[in-house]
Every structure is written in structure tokens, then in C-alpha cells.
PyMOL Python script that loads the backbone (N, CA, C, O; Angstrom):
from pymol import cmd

cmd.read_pdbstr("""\
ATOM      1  N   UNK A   1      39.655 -30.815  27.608  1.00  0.00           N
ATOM      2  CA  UNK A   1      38.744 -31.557  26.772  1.00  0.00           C
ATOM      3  C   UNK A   1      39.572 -32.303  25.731  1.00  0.00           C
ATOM      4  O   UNK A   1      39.885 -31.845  24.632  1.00  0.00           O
ATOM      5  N   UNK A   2      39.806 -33.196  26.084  1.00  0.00           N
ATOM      6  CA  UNK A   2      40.839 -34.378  25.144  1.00  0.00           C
ATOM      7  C   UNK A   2      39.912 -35.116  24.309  1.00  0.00           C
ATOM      8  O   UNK A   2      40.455 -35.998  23.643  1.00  0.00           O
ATOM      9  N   UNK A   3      38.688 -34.996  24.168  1.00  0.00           N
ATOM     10  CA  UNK A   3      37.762 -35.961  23.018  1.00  0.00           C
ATOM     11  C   UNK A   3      37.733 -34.698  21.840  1.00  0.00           C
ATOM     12  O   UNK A   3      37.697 -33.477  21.996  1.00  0.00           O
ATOM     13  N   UNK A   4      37.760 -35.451  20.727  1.00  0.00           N
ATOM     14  CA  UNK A   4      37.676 -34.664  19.292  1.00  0.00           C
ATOM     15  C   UNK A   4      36.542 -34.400  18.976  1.00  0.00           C
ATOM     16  O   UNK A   4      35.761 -34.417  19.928  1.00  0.00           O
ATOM     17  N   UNK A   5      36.013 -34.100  17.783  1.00  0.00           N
ATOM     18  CA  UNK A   5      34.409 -33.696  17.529  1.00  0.00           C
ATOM     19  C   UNK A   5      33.632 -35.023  17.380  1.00  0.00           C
ATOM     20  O   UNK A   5      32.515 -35.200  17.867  1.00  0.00           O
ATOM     21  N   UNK A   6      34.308 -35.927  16.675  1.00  0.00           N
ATOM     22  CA  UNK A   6      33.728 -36.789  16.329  1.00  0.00           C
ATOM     23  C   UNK A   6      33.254 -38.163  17.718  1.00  0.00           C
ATOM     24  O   UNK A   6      32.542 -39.167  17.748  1.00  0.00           O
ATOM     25  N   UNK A   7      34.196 -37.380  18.732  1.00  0.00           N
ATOM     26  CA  UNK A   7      33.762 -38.758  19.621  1.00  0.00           C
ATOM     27  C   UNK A   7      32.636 -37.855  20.555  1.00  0.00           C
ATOM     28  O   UNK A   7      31.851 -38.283  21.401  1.00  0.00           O
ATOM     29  N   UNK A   8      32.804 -36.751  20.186  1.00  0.00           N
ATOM     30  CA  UNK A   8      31.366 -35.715  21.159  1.00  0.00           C
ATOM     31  C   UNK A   8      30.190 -36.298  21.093  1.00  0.00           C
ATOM     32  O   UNK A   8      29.847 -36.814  20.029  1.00  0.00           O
ATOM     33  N   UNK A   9      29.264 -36.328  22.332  1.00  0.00           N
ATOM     34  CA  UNK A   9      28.065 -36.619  22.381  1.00  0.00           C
ATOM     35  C   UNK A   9      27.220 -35.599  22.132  1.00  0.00           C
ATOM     36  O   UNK A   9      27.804 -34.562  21.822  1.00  0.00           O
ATOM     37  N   UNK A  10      25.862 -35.530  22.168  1.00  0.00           N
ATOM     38  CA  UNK A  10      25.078 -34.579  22.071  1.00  0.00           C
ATOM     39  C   UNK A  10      25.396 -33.535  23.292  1.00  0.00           C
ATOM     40  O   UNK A  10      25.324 -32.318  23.118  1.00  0.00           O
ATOM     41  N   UNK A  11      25.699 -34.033  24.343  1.00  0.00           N
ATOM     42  CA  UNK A  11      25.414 -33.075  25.630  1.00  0.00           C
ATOM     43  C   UNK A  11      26.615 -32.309  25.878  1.00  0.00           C
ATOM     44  O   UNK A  11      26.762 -31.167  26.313  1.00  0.00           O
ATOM     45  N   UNK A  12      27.535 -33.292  25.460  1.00  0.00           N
ATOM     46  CA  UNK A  12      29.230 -32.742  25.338  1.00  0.00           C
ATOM     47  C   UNK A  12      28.973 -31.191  24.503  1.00  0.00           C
ATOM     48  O   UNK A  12      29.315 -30.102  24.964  1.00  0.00           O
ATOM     49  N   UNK A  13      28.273 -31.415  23.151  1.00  0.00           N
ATOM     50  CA  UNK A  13      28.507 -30.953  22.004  1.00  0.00           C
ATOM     51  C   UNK A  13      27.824 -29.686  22.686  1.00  0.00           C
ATOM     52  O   UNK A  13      28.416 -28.616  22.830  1.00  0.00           O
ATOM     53  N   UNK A  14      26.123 -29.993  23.208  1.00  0.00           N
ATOM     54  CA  UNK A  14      25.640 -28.379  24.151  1.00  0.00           C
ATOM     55  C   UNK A  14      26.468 -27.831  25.127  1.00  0.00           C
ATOM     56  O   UNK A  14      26.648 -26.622  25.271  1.00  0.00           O
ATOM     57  N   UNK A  15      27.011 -28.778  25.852  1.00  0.00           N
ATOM     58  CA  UNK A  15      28.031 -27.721  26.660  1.00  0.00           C
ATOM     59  C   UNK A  15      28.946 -27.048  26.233  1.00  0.00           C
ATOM     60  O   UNK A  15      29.348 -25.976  26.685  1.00  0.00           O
ATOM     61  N   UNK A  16      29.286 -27.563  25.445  1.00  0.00           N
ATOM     62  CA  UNK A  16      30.591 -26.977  24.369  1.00  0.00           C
ATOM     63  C   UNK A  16      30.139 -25.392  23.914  1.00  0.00           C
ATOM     64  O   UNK A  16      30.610 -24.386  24.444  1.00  0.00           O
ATOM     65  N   UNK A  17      29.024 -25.388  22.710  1.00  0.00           N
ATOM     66  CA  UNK A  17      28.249 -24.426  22.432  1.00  0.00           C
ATOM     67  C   UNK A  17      27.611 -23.411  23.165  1.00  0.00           C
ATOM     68  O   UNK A  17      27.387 -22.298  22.691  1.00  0.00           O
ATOM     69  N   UNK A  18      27.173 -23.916  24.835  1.00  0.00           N
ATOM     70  CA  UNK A  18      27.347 -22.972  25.769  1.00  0.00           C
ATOM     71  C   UNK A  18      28.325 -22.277  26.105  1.00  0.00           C
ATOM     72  O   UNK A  18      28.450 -21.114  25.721  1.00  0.00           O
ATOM     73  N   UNK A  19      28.820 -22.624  26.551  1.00  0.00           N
ATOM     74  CA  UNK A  19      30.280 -21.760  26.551  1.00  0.00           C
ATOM     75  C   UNK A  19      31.289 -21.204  26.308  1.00  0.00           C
ATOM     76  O   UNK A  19      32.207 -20.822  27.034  1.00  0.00           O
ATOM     77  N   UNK A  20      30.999 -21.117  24.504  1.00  0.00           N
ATOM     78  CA  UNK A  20      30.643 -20.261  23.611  1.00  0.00           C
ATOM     79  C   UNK A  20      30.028 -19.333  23.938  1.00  0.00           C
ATOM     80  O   UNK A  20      30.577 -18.253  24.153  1.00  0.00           O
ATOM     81  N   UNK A  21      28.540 -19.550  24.077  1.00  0.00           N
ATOM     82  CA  UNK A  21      27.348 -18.329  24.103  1.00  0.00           C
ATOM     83  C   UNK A  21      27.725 -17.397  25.432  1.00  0.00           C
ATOM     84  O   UNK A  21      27.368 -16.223  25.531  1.00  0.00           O
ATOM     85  N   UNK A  22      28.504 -18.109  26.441  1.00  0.00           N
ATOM     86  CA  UNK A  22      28.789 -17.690  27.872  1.00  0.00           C
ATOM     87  C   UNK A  22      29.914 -16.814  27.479  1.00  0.00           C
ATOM     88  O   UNK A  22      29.952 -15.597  27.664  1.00  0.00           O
ATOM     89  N   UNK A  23      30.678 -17.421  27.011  1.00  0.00           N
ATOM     90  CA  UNK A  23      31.731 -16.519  26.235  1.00  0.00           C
ATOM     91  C   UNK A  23      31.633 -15.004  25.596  1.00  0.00           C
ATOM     92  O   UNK A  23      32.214 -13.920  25.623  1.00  0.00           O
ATOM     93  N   UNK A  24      30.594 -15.614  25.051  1.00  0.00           N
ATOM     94  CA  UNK A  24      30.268 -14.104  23.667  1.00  0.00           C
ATOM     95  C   UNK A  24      29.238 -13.291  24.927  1.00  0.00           C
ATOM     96  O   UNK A  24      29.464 -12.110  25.189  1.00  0.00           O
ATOM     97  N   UNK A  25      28.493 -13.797  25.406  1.00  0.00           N
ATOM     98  CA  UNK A  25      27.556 -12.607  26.600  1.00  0.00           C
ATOM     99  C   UNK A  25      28.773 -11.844  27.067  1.00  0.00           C
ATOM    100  O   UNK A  25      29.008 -10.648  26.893  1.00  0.00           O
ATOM    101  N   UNK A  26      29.570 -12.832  27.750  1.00  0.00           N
ATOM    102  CA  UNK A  26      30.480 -11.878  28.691  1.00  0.00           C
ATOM    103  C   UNK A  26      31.026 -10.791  27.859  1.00  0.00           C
ATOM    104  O   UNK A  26      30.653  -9.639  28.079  1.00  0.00           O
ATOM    105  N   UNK A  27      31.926 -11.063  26.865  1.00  0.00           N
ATOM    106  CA  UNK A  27      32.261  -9.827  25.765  1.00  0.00           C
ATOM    107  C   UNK A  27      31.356  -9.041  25.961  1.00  0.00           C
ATOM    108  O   UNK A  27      31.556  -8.109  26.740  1.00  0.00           O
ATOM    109  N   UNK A  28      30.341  -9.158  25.438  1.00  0.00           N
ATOM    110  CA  UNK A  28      29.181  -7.963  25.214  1.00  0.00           C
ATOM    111  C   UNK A  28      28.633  -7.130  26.854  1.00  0.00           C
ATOM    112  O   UNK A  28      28.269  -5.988  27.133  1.00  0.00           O
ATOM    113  N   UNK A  29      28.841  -8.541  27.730  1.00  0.00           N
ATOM    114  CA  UNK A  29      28.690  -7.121  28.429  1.00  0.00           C
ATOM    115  C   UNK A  29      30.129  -6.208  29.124  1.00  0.00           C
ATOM    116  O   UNK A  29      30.041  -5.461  30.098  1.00  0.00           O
ATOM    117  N   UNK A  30      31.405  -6.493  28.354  1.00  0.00           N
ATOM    118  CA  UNK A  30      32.389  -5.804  28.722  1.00  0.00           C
ATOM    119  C   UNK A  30      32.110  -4.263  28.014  1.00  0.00           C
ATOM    120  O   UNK A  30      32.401  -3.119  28.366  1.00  0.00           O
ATOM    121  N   UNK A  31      31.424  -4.816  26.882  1.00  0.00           N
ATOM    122  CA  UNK A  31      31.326  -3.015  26.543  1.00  0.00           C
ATOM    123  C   UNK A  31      30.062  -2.572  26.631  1.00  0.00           C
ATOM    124  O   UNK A  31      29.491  -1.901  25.771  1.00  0.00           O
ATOM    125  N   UNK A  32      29.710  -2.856  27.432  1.00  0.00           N
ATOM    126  CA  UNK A  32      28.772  -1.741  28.210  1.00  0.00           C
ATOM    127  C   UNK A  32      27.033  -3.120  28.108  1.00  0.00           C
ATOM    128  O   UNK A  32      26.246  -3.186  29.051  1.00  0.00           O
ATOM    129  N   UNK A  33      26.915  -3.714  27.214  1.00  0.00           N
ATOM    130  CA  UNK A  33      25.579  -4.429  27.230  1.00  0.00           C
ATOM    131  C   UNK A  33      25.442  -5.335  28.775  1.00  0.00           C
ATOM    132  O   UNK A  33      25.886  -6.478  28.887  1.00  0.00           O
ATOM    133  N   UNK A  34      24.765  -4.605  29.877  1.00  0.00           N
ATOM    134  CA  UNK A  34      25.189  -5.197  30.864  1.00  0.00           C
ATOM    135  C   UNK A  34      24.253  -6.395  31.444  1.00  0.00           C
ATOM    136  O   UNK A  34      24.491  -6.893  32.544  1.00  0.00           O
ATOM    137  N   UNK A  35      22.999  -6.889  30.498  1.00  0.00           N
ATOM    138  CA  UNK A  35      22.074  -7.686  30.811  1.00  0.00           C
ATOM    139  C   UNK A  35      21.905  -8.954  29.817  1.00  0.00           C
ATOM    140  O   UNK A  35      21.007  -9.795  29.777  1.00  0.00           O
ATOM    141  N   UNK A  36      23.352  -8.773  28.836  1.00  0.00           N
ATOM    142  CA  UNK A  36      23.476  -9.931  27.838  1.00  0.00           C
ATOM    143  C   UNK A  36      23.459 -11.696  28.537  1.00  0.00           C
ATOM    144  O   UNK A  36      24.378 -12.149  29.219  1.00  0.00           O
ATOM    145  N   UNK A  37      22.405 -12.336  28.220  1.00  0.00           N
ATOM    146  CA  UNK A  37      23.131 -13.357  28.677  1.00  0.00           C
ATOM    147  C   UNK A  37      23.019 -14.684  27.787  1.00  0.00           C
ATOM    148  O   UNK A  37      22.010 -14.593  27.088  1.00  0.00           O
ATOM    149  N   UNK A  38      23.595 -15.696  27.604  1.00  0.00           N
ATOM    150  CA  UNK A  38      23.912 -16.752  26.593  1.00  0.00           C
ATOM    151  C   UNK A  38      23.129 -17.274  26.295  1.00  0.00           C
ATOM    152  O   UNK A  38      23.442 -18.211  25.561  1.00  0.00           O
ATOM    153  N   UNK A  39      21.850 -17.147  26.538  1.00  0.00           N
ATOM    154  CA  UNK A  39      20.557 -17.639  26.235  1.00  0.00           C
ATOM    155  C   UNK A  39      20.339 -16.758  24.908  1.00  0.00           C
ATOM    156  O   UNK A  39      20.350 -17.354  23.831  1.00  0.00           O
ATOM    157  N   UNK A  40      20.136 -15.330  24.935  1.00  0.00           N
ATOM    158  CA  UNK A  40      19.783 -14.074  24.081  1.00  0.00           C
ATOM    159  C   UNK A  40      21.135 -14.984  22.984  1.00  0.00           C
ATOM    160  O   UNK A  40      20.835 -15.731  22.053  1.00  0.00           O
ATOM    161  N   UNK A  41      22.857 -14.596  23.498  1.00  0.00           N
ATOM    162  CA  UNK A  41      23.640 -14.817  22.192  1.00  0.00           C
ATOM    163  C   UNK A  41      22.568 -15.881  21.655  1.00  0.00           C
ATOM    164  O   UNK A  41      21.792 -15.528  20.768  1.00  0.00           O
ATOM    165  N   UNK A  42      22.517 -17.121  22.157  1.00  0.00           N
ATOM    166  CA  UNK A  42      22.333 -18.668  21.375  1.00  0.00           C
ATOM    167  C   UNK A  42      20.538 -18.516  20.555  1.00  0.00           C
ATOM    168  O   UNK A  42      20.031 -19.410  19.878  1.00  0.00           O
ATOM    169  N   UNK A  43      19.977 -17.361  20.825  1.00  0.00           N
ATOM    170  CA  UNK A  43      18.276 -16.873  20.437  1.00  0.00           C
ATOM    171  C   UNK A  43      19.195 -15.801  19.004  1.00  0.00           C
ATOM    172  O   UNK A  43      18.923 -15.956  17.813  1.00  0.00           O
ATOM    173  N   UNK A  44      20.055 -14.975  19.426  1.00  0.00           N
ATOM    174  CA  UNK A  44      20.112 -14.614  17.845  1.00  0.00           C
ATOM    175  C   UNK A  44      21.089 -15.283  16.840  1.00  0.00           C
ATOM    176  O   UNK A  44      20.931 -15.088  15.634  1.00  0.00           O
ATOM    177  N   UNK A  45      22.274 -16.207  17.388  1.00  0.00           N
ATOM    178  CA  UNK A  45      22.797 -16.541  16.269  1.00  0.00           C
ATOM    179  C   UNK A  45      21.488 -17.712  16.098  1.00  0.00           C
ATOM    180  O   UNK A  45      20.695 -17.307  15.248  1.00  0.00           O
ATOM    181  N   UNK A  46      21.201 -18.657  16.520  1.00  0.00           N
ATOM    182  CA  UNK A  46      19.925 -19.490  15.480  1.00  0.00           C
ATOM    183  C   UNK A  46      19.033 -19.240  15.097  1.00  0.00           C
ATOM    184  O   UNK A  46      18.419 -19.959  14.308  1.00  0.00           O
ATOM    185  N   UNK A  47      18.487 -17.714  15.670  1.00  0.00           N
ATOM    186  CA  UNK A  47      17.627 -17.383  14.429  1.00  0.00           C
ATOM    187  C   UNK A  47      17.723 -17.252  12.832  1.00  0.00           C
ATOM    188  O   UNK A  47      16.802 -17.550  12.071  1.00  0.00           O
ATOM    189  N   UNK A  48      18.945 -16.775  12.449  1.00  0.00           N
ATOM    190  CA  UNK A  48      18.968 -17.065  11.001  1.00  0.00           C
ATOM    191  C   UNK A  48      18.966 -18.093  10.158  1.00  0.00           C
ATOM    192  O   UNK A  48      18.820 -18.099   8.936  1.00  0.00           O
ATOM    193  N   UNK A  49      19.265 -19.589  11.451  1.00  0.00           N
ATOM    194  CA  UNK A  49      18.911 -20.928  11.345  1.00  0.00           C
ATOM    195  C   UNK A  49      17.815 -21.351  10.577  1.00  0.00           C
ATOM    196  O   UNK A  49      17.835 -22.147   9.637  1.00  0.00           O
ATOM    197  N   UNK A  50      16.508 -20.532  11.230  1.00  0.00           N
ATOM    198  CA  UNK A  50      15.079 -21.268  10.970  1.00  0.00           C
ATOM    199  C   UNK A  50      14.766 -21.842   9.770  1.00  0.00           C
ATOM    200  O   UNK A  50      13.965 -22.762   9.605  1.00  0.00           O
ATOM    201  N   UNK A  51      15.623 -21.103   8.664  1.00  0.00           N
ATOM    202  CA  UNK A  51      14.884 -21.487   7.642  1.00  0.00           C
ATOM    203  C   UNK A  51      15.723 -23.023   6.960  1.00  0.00           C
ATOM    204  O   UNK A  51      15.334 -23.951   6.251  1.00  0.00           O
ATOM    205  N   UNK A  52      16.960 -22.686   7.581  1.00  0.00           N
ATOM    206  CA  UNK A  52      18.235 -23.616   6.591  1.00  0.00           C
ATOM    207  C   UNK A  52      18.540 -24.650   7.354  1.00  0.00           C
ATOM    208  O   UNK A  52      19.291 -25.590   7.093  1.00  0.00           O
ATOM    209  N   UNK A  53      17.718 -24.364   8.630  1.00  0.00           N
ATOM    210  CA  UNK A  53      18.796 -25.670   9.678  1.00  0.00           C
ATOM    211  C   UNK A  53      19.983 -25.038  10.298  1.00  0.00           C
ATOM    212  O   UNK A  53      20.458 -23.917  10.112  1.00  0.00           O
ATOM    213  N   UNK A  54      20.416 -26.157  11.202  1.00  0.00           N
ATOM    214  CA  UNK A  54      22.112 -25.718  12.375  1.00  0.00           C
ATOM    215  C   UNK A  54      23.217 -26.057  11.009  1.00  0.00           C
ATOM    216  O   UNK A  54      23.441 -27.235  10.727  1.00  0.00           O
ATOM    217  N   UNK A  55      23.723 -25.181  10.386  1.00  0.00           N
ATOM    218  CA  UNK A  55      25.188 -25.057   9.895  1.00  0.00           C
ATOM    219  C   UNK A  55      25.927 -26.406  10.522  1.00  0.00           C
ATOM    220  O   UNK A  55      25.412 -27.050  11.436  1.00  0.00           O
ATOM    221  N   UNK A  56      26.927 -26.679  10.045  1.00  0.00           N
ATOM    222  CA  UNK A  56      28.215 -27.636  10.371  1.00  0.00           C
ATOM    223  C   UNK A  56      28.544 -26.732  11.678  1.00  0.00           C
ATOM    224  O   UNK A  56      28.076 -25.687  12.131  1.00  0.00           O
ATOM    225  N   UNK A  57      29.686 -27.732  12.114  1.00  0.00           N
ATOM    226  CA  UNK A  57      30.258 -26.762  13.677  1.00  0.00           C
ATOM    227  C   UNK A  57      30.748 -25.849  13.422  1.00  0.00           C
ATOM    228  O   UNK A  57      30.458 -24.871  14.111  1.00  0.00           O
ATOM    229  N   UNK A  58      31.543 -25.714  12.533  1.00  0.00           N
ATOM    230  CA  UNK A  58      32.410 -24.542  12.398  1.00  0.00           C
ATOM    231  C   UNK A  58      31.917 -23.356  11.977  1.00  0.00           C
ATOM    232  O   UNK A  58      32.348 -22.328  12.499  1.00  0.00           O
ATOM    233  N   UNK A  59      30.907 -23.294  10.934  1.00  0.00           N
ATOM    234  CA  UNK A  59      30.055 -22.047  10.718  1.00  0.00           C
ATOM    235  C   UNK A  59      29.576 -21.534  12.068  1.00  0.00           C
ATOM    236  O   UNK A  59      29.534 -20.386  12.510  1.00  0.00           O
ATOM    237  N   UNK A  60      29.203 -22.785  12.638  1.00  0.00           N
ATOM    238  CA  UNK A  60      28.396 -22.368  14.261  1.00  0.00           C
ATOM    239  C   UNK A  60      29.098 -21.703  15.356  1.00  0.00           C
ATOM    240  O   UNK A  60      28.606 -20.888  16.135  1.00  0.00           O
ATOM    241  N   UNK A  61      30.512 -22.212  15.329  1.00  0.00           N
ATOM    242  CA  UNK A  61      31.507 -21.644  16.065  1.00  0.00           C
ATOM    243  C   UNK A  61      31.556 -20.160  15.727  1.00  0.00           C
ATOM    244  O   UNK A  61      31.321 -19.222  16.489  1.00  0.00           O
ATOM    245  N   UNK A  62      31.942 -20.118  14.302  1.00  0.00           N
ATOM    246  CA  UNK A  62      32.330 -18.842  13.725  1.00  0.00           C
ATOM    247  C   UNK A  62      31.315 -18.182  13.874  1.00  0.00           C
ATOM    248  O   UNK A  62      31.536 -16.990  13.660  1.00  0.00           O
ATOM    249  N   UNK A  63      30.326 -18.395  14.136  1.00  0.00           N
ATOM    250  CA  UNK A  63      28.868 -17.335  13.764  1.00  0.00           C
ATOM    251  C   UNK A  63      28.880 -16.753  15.230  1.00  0.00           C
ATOM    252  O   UNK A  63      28.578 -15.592  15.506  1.00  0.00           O
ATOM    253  N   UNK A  64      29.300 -17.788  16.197  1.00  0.00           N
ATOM    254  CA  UNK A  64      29.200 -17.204  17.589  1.00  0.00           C
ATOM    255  C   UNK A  64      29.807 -16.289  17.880  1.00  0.00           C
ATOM    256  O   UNK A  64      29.433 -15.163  18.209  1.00  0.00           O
ATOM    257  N   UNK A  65      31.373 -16.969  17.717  1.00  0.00           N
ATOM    258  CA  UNK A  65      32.753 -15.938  18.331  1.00  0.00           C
ATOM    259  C   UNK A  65      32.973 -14.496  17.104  1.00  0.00           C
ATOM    260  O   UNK A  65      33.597 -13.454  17.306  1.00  0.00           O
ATOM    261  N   UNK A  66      32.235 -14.908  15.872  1.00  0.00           N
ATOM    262  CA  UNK A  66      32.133 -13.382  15.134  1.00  0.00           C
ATOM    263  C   UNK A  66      30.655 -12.427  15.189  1.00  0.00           C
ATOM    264  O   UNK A  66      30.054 -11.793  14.321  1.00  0.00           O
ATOM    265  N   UNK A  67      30.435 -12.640  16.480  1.00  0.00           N
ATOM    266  CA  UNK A  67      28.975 -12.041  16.581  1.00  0.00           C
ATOM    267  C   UNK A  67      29.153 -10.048  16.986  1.00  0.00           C
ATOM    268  O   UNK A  67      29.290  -9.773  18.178  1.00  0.00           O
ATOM    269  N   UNK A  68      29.141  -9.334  16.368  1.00  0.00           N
ATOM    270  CA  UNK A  68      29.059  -8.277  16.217  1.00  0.00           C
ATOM    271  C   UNK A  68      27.971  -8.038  17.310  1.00  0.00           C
ATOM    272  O   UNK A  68      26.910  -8.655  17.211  1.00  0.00           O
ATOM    273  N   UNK A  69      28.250  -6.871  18.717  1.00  0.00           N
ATOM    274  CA  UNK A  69      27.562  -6.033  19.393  1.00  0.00           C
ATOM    275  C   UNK A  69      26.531  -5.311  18.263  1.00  0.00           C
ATOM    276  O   UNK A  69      25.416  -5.539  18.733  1.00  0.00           O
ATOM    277  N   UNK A  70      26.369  -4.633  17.141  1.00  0.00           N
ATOM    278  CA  UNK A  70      25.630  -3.716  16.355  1.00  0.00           C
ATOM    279  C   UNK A  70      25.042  -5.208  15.807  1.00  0.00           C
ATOM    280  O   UNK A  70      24.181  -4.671  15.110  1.00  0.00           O
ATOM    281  N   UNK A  71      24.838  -6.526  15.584  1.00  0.00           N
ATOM    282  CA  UNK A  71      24.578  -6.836  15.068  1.00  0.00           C
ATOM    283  C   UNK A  71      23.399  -7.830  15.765  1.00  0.00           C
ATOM    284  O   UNK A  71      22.526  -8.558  15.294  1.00  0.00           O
ATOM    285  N   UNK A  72      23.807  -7.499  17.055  1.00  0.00           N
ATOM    286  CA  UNK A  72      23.102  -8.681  18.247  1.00  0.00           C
ATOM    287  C   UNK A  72      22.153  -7.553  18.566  1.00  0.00           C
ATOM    288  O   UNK A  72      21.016  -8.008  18.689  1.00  0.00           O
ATOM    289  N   UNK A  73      22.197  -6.385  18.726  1.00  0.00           N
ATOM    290  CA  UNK A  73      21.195  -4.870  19.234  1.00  0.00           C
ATOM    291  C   UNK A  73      19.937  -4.995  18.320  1.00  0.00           C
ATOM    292  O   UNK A  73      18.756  -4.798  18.607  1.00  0.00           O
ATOM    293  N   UNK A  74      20.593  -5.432  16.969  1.00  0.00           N
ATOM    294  CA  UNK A  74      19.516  -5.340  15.579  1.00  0.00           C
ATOM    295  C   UNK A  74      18.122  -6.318  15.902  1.00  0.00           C
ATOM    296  O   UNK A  74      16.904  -6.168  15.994  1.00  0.00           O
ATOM    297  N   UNK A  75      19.262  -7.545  16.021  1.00  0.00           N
ATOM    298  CA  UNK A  75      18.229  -8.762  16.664  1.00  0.00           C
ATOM    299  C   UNK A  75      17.630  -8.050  17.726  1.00  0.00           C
ATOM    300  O   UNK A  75      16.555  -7.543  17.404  1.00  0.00           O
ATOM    301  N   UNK A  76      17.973  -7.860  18.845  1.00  0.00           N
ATOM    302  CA  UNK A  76      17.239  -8.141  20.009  1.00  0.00           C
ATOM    303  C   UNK A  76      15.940  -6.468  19.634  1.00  0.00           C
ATOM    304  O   UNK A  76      14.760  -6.578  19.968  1.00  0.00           O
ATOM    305  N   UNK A  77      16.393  -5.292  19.037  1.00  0.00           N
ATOM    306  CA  UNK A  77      15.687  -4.217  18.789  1.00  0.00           C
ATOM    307  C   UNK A  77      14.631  -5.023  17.961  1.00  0.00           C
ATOM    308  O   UNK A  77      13.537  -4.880  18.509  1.00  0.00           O
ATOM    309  N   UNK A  78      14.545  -5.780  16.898  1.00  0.00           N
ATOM    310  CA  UNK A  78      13.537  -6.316  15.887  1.00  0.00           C
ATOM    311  C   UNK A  78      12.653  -7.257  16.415  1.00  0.00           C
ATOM    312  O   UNK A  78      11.478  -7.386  16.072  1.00  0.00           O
ATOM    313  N   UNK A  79      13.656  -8.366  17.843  1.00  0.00           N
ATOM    314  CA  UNK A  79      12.504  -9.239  18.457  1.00  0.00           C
ATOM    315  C   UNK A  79      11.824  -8.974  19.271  1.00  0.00           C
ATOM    316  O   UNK A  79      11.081  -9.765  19.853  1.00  0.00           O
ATOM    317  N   UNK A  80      11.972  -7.397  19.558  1.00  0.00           N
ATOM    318  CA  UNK A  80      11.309  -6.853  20.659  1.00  0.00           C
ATOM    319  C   UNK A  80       9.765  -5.904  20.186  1.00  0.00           C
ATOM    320  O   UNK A  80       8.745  -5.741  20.856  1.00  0.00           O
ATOM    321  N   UNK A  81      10.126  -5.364  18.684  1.00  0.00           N
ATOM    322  CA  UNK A  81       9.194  -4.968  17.771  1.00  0.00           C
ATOM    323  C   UNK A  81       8.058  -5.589  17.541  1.00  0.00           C
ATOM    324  O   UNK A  81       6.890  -5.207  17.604  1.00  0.00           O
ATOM    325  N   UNK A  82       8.756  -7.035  17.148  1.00  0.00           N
ATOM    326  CA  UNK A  82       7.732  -8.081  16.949  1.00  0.00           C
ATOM    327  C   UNK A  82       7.036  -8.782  18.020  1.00  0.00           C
ATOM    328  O   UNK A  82       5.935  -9.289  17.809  1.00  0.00           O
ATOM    329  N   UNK A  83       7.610  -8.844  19.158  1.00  0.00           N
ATOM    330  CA  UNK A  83       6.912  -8.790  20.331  1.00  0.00           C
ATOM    331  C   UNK A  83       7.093 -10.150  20.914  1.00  0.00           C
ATOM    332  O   UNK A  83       6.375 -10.611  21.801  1.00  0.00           O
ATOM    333  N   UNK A  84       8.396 -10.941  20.195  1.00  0.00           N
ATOM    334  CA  UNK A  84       8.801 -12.232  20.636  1.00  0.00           C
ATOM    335  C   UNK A  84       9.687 -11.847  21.850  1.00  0.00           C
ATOM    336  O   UNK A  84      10.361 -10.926  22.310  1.00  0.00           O
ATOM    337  N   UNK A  85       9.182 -13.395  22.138  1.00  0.00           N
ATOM    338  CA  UNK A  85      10.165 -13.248  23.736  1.00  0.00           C
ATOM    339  C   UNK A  85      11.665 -13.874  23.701  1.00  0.00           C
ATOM    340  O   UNK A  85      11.842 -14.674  22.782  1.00  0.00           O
ATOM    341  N   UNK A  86      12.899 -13.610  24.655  1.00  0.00           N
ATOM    342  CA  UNK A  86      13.867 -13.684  24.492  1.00  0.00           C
ATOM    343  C   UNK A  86      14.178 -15.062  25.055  1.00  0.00           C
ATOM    344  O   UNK A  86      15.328 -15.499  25.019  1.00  0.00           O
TER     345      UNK A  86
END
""", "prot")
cmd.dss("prot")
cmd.show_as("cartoon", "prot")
cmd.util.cbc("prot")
cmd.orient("prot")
């Protein structure tokens, strides 16, 4: 990927961010979460979005690739309480 951020398109920019989220599932299910998939990562890191909006890239990056297993369980245990779908 030889284009910089600034020459990214929108679709560039989702694929990019996918595979990220493809990224961080796979982690999670190396230790043991074996039904994680990049849809769920990309449902809990933007949920804390709703209220503030999508962060700059780099928060977004960082929010992905520092996504804590105990912290993704919390989400998915609370959206399951509430009875939202994944």
C-alpha cells in the first residue's frame, strides 16, 4: 500500500480499518474467543463513538490494535443484556 492517508479514499480507508478488525478477531480468537469476528471488534470499538463521533485515524487505529480481550467480553456481555444485536 504505497498511497499515504491523505491520498486514501473512503473505500481504501474501510478496507484498511477492516483489516484491522480482521486482525484484532484473529488475536482474540488465538486465546481461546473462538467465534470473534471483525464485525463484533468494529460493533465494540465504535460504540464508545456514539456520542463523540469517529476519532482521527490514529485514535481509531490505536483503539483497535489496543483492544483488550476483558474489555471486548464487557461489551459483548452488556450488548447481550440489553438485548442488542451484534
Amino acid at each position: 500500500m504505497d498511497s499515504t492517508i491523505e491520498e486514501m479514499d473512503g473505500q481504501e480507508l474501510e478496507e484498511a480499518i477492516e483489516l484491522l478488525c480482521c486482525s484484532k478477531a484473529e488475536e482474540l480468537r488465538l486465546v481461546g474467543y473462538e467465534h470473534v469476528t471483525s464485525k463484533d471488534v468494529w460493533n465494540c470499538i465504535s460504540h464508545k463513538y456514539e456520542k463523540h463521533g469517529v476519532p482521527q485515524l490514529h485514535q481509531l487505529v490505536n483503539d483497535i490494535l489496543s483492544l483488550k480481550a476483558t474489555s471486548f467480553m464487557n461489551y459483548m456481555t452488556l450488548s447481550a443484556y440489553r438485548g442488542s444485536s451484534f
